[in-house]
N, C-alpha and C positions, 0 to 999 in steps of 0.2 A: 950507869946504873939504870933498873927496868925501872917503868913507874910501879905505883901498887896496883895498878888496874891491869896492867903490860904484863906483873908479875900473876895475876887471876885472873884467868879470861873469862871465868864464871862470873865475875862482879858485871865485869863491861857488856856482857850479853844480857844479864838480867837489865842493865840499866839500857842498855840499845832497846828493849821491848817495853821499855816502862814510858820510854821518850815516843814512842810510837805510838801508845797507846794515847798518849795525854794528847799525839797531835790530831789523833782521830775520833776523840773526846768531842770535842765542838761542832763536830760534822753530823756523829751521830744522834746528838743532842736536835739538831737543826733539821735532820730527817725524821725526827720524833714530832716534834712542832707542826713541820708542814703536812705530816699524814693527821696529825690531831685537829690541824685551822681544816681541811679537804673533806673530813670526815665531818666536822663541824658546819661548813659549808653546804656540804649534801643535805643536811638533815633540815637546814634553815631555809632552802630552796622547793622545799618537797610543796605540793600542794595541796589546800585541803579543797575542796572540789563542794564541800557542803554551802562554801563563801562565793563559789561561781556565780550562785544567780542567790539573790538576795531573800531568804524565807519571807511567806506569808504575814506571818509576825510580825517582822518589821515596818513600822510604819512611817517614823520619819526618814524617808530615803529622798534621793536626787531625782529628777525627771527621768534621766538617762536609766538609772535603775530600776525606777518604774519599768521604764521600757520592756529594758531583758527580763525582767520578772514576767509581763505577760505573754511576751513572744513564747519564753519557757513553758508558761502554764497554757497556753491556746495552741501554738501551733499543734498538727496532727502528727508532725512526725516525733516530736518531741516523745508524746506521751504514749506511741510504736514501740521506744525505743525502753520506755519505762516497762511497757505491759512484755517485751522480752525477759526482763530482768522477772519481774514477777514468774511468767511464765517455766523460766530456767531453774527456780526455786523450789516450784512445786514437782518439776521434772527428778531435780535434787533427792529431795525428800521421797519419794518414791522408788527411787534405785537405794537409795538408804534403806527402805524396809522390802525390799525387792523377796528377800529371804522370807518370812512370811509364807512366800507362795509353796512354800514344801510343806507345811502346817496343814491340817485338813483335818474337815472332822466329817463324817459322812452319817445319814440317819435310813432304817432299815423299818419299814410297816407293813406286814404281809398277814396270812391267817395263824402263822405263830407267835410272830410278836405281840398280835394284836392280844393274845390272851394270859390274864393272870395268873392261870393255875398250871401253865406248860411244866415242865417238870424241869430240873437244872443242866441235863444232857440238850436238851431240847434246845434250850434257852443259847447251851455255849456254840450251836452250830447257826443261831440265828437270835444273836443279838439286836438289841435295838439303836444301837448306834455303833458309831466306828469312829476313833481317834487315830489319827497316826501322824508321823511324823517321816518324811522320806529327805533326805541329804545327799545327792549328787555330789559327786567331789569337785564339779565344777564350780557349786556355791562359792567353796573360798575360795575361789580365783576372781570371777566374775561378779559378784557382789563387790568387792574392794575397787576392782579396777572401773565398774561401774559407777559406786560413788563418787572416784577419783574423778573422772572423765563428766561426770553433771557438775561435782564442784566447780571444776576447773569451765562450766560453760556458763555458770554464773558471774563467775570475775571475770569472764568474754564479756558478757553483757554489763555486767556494770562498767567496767572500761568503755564501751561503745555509748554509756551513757554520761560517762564524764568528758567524754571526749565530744558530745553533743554538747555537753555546756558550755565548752570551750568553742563551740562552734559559733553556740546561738550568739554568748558575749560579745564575740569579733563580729560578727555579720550586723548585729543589732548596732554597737558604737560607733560601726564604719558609716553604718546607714545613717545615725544623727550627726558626726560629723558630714556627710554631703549632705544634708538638707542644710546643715548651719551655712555650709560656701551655698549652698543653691540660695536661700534668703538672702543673704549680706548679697549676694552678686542682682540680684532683682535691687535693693534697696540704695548701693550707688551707683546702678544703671537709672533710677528712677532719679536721681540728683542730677545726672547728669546729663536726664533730659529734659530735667526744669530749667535749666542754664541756656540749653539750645531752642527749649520754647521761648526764652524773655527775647536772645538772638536773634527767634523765626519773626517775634512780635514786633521787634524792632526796624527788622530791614522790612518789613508787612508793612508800616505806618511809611519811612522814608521813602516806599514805593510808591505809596499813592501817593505820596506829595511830588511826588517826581524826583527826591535825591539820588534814589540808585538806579540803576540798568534792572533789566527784567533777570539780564543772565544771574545778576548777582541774588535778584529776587528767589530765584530758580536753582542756584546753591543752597543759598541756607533754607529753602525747604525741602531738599532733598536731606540735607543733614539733618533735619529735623525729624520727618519720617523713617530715614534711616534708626534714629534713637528709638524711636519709637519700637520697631521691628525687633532691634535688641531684647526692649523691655519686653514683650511678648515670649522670645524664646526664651528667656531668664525665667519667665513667670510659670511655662509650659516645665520646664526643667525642673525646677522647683516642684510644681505640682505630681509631676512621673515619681520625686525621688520620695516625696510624702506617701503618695499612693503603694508605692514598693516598701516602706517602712509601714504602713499599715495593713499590709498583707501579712507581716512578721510578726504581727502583738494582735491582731483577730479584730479588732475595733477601729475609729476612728481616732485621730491624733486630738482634735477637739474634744473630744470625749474623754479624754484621759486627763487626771489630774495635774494640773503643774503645766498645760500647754500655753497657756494664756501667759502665764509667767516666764516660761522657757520664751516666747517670741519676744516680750516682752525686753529680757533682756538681750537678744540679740538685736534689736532695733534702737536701744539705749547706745550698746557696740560699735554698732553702723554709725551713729548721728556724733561718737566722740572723736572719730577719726578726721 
């Protein structure tokens, strides 16, 4: 005997598509999710570019935000790059009312306008002013594409100026991260030529008593000098990468709030190690 599914093939094809459906059920499911987290992602990753450099406003900030904030607000290219954006604005706005220029009004003063009592034949071959209005067909072409093309040079420019804040940010944190290695590196080169002066002082005293050789006298001052020589290009290093961070923020590094405190605790840093 057939089964009852054997005997209707209509049942078994409906249920062959239902079992198909249920197993492709959970797949589509899970391709709905991960364009939902992807899309969700994008949106959480976007940047706001107003947070790049720290507003005026804000007062209690970090050293390091000081920094970028003045680099931002002093250097010359920075504020180039601001006065495009302005300038691209007003460019805007002007191809916006570009149309205008077909508008006219023209004015007429001769020995017949000049007089009140001309008569009204008189008057309509020589008015006293003139209105008009002329529209080349190329206004609506060229108006729109016009606007199109200065909008479109302002979101050039303000792009070129978020993309400068993204500039000054990296350039300005990379430069107080190397002053921080240039300081710590001067400060236990300076450790570790106090160590090799107590050494210089020591085989200095055993000399004149006669305990050691000259040669040995003549090692450890060489090792000594030698520290010394370190500490100098440690120090010269240091001062290049300050001088180059101060050409960034228009001022002196002393000058600016929070320096005393910023060495402060790098020298706390140095002496815990």
């Amino acid at each position: 005997m057939l089964s009852r599914n054997a005997q209707n093939p209509e049942v078994k094809l409906k249920s062959d598509k239902t079992d198909k459906s249920l197993k492709h059920t959970p797949m589509k499911r899970l391709s709905l999710v991960i364009l939902v987290c992807a899309s969700g992602l994008a949106s959480a990753q976007s940047i706001d570019y107003n947070k790049i450099i720290v507003t005026e406003q804000e007062t209690k900030i970090s050293f390091e935000e000081r920094l970028v904030q003045m680099a931002w607000r002093n250097h010359p290219s920075n504020k180039v790059e601001q006065q495009k954006v302005e300038l691209a604005q007003t460019l805007r706005s002007k191809a916006r009312w570009s149309w205008l220029d077909n508008i006219y009004v023209a004015g007429n003063y001769n020995e017949f306008t000049g007089k009140n009592d001309i008569d009204a034949v008189a008057r309509a071959f020589y008015p006293r002013y003139n209105v008009g209005i002329k529209l080349p067909l190329g206004t609506f072409v060229q108006t729109p594409l016009s606007s199109q093309a200065a909008n479109d040079h302002v979101l050039i420019t303000e792009y070129n100026v978020n993309s400068k804040k993204l500039e000054t940010r990296e350039s300005v944190m990379l430069a107080v991260e190397r002053l921080k290695e240039k300081f710590k590196i001067v400060k236990l080169r300076e450790r570790i030529q106090e160590d090799y002066f107590l050494m210089f002082q020591s085989v200095e005293k055993k000399f004149k008593s006669g305990e050691v050789t000259l040669e040995v006298y003549r090692q450890a001052s060489q090792a000594y000098y030698s520290k010394e020589e370190e500490i100098i290009e440690a120090r010269s290093l240091f001062n290049q990468q300050r001088i180059a961070l101060e050409a960034m923020i228009g001022v002196e590094l002393k000058d600016v709030e929070g320096y005393v405190q910023f060495i402060d605790k790098l020298t706390t840093e140095t002496q815990e190690r």
